[in-house]
N, C-alpha and C positions, 0 to 999 in steps of 0.2 A: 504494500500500500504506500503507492507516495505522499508525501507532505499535501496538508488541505491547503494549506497558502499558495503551492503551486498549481496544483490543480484548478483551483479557483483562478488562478492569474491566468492561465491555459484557456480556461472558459472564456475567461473577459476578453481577450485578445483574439481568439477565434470564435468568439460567438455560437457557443455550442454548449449544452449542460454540461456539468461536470458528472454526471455521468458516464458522459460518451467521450469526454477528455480522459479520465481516470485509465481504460484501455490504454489509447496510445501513451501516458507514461509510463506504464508497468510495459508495456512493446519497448520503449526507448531504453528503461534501466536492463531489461533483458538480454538486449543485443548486445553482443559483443565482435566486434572487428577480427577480420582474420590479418595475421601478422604479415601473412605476403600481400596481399592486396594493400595492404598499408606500406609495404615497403618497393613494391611495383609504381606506387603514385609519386612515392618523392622520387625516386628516382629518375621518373617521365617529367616530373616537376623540373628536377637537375636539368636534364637533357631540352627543356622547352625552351624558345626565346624568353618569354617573361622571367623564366627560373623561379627559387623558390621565394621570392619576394610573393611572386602572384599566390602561390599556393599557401603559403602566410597571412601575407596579407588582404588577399582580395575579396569580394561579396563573394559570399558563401556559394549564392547559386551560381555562379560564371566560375568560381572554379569546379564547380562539380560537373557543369554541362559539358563545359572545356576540357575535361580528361575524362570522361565518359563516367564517372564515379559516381555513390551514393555520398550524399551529404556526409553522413555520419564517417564516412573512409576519409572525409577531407577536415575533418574535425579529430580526429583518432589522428591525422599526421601531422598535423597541429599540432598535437598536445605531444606526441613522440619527438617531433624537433623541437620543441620547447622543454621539454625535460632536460633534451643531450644536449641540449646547449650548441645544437648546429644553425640556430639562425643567425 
């Protein structure tokens, strides 16, 4: 069960009961990233004109359209280069 305060902020933001929010956060804390996919993206990231500035830095959704990924693969390599300290 997630936090009611997120839930709730969930709702208000997408205009949906918390009900039918409540799902996709137990969906979101469930998933978990597979290590190569996460490590295929930086990699394409490395190899891309923008580099990994864009995949760092950029809106979420245009990095994720732009190397064919799931949002959540561009968030997990995010938080992997930001751990190691490779940004």
């Amino acid at each position: 069960m997630q936090d009611a305060n997120l839930v709730k902020e969930l709702s208000m933001r997408t205009n949906v009961e918390a009900a039918e929010a409540q799902p996709v956060l137990d969906f979101i804390a469930s998933w978990r990233e597979d290590p190569k996919e996460v490590d295929d993206l930086i990699e394409r990231a490395r190899a891309h004109p923008l580099g990994l500035d864009f995949l760092v830095e950029g809106y979420l959704g245009s990095v994720a359209v732009s190397f064919q990924t799931h949002a959540f693969t561009v968030e997990a390599a995010r938080n992997r280069l930001g751990r190691s300290g490779q940004l």
